[in-house]
Phi, psi and omega in degrees: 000145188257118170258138193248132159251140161250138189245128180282124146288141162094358165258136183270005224248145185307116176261102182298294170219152206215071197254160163210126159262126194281113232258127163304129195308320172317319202139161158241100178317138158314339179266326174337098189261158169258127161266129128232145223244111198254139177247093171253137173235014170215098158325306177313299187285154171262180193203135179266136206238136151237151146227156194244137178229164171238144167204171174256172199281341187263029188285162188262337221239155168283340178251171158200116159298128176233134174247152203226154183191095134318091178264136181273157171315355185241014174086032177265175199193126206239122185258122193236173126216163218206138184238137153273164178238085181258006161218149188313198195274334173240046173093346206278113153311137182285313173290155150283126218262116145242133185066229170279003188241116188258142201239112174240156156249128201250094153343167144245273155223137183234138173098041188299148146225109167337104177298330186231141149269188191109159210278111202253158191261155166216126176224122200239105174248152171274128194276055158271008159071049159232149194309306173250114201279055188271189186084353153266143212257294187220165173221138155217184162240125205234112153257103169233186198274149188274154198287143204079010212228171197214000000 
């Protein structure tokens, strides 16, 4: 998988890290995982987790599942999985959309604060229980400063 940085236009809020990884047109295997690797050096401050997912208009599904795992620099380690909703009760995508390619942003967590510096892990798989996962384009991740905070 290849990684791309992304910039949200029209957002100010300070971006600690902004990585997207690009999903093969075969699909994105169930074992297949996205790495990303966060470089925190400020404890202090809290941050807000996004992910960016991409899909085309033919994703099969109104969801998606992500199991998610954080490892801290000192190898602790926080395990989630987590469902988005990505299209309403009738079919309407939720993201915004130009042509076939749907751009959605996903909360995660918000109002983190880093326990440690040092490089913390984020590895991000898809739980949807079919082997190859098509119709998705990128999955990434976005860490920024919780809003108001500078």
């Amino acid at each position: 998988m290849a990684a791309l940085a992304v910039a949200l236009a029209g957002c100010n809020r300070a971006s600690l890290y902004d990585t997207v990884r690009t999903i093969p047109q075969e699909g994105w295997r169930y074992d297949s995982v996205a790495h990303f690797d966060v470089e925190v050096a400020d404890t202090v401050a809290a941050f807000d987790f996004y992910f960016h997912l991409r899909h085309t208009t033919s994703y099969p599904f109104s969801n998606i599942y992500f199991f998610v795992k954080t490892t801290a620099p000192s190898g602790d380690f926080l395990s989630d999985t987590v469902e988005y909703m990505l299209a309403d009760l009738y079919g309407r995508w939720l993201g915004a959309g130009a042509a076939s390619i749907i751009n959605n942003r996903l909360a995660y967590r918000k109002s983190v604060r880093f326990s440690q510096e040092g490089t913390y892990h984020v590895a991000v798989q898809q739980g949807m229980r079919t082997e190859a996962l098509l119709h998705v384009v990128s999955v990434g991740l976005r860490i920024e400063k919780t809003h108001g905070q500078k």
